[in-house]
C-alpha positions, 0 to 999 in steps of 0.5 A: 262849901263843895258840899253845900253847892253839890246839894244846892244843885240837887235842890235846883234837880228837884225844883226842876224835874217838879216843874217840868211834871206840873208843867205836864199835867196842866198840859194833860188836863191833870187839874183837880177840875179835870179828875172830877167826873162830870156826873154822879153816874161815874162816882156810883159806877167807881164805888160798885167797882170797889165794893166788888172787890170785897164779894167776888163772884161765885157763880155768873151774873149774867142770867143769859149764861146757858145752863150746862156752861163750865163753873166760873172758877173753871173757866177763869182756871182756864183763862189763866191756863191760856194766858200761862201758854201764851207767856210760856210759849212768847219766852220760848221763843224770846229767849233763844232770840235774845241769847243770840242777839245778847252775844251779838251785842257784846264786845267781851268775845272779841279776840284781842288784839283785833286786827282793824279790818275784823275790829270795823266788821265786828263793831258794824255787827254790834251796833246793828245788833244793838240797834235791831234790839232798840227796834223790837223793845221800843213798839210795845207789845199791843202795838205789835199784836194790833200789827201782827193780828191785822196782817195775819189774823186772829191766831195763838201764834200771833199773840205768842210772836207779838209778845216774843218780839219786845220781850227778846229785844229787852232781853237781849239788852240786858243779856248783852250787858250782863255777858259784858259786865261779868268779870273775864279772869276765867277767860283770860286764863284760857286764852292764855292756854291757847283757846280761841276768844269764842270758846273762851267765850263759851267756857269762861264768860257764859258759865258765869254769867248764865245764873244773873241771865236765868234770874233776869229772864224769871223777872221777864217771865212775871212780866210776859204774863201780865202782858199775857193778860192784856193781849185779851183786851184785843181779843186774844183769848186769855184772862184778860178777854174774860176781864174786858167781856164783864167789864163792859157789861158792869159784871163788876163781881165776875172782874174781880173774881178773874182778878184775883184768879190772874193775882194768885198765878203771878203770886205762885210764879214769883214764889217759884222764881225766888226759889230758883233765885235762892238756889241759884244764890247759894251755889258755887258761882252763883248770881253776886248779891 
């Protein structure tokens, strides 16, 4: 009987989390009335989309393109080498921020027992970390590169900060949970000997926390490139402003070709971080599966 009231609650879970998405697509208009486009123009321009995909450009299509211009493949090496800096460069400066505000929110270098006064001090300095990194994570990257760019104007290192501030409060969090979940035989050992709590910090938890911090960041880093990309939708120059600029002239070939440029980028860095994830696996205190 416990068994079938569990399942029959899962069932009623179901039932309503369906009807709360059917509720949500009636309101945005989700109908199959609604999909339909109201023209055969859209259906045409949907199929061109597609069929590109199978003939991707080799050279421009836009005969205006000047004679002594790079090759298409040469400029689409160097929208991805651009959108490449910009994830490199956002990173570099995210996870130094994060790293900070990861230990800031985490409770695991606190010196125990605390003292009341100290314990209010360090309670006020983690939740108003926690809070700042809910702050930065929670304004999506473009929101903040429209921010960022309207007070500061079109620059590299805008779009590299408008990247930076999500990207460090999402690691931070994750950082912060990490450190917190990491086991502390290590540190209670060298507290035992007579070491302060943040060395303890710095020499027991840190060390055996830094591989799951490293493979989360490689994670983050695939992520920073796609969000690389979109920043040329507002005008940034990556890849991604290639993609806008031929799309909104219907050169469907040349959008495809920079896709599949921006697809084999993400392809090699995933190869590279499933590397370092395997080597990180097989060493000594390596990240637990």
């Amino acid at each position: 009987m416990p068994e079938d009231g569990k399942y029959g609650r899962r069932r009623w879970v179901v039932l309503g989390i369906g009807l709360i998405f059917l509720i949500c697509a009636w309101a945005l208009g989700l109908t199959p009335a609604g999909l339909v486009p109201p023209d055969a123009t859209r259906w045409e321009r949907t199929g061109e989309f597609f069929k590109a995909a199978l003939n991707p450009a080799f050279d421009y299509e836009d005969p205006d393109v000047p004679e002594d211009a790079d090759p298409i493949w040469i400029k689409g090496l160097k929208g991805v080498f651009l959108t490449l800096k910009f994830a490199f460069g956002a990173m570099s400066l995210a996870v130094p921020v994060a790293l900070l505000m990861g230990f800031l929110g985490s409770s695991s270098w606190w010196p125990t027992p605390c003292p009341r006064g100290l314990k209010v001090m360090l309670r006020g300095v983690y939740l108003l970390s926690r809070f700042f990194m809910s702050l930065l994570r929670s304004i999506h990257e473009l929101i903040w590169a429209l921010l960022i760019l309207s007070a500061f104007g079109m620059s590299p290192l805008a779009g590299m900060v408008a990247l930076a501030l999500p990207f460090s409060g999402t690691l931070g969090k994750v950082f912060s949970e990490l450190i917190d979940e990491e086991a502390r035989d290590a540190a209670f050992a060298l507290k035992a000997i007579g070491h302060r709590p943040v060395q303890t910090f710095l020499v027991g938890t840190l060390p055996a926390a830094l591989p799951n911090l490293i493979t989360y960041s490689f994670y983050r880093f695939e992520c920073a490139l796609r969000s690389s990309a979109v920043l040329g939708f507002v005008g940034i120059e990556t890849i991604g402003l290639y993609i806008e600029l031929s799309h909104e002239e219907f050169y469907y070939r040349e959008v495809w070709t920079y896709f599949y440029l921006l697809l084999a980028l993400i392809i090699i860095v995933d190869f590279w971080g499933a590397g370092i994830r395997k080597r990180l696996n097989s060493s000594p205190g390596g990240c637990r599966a």
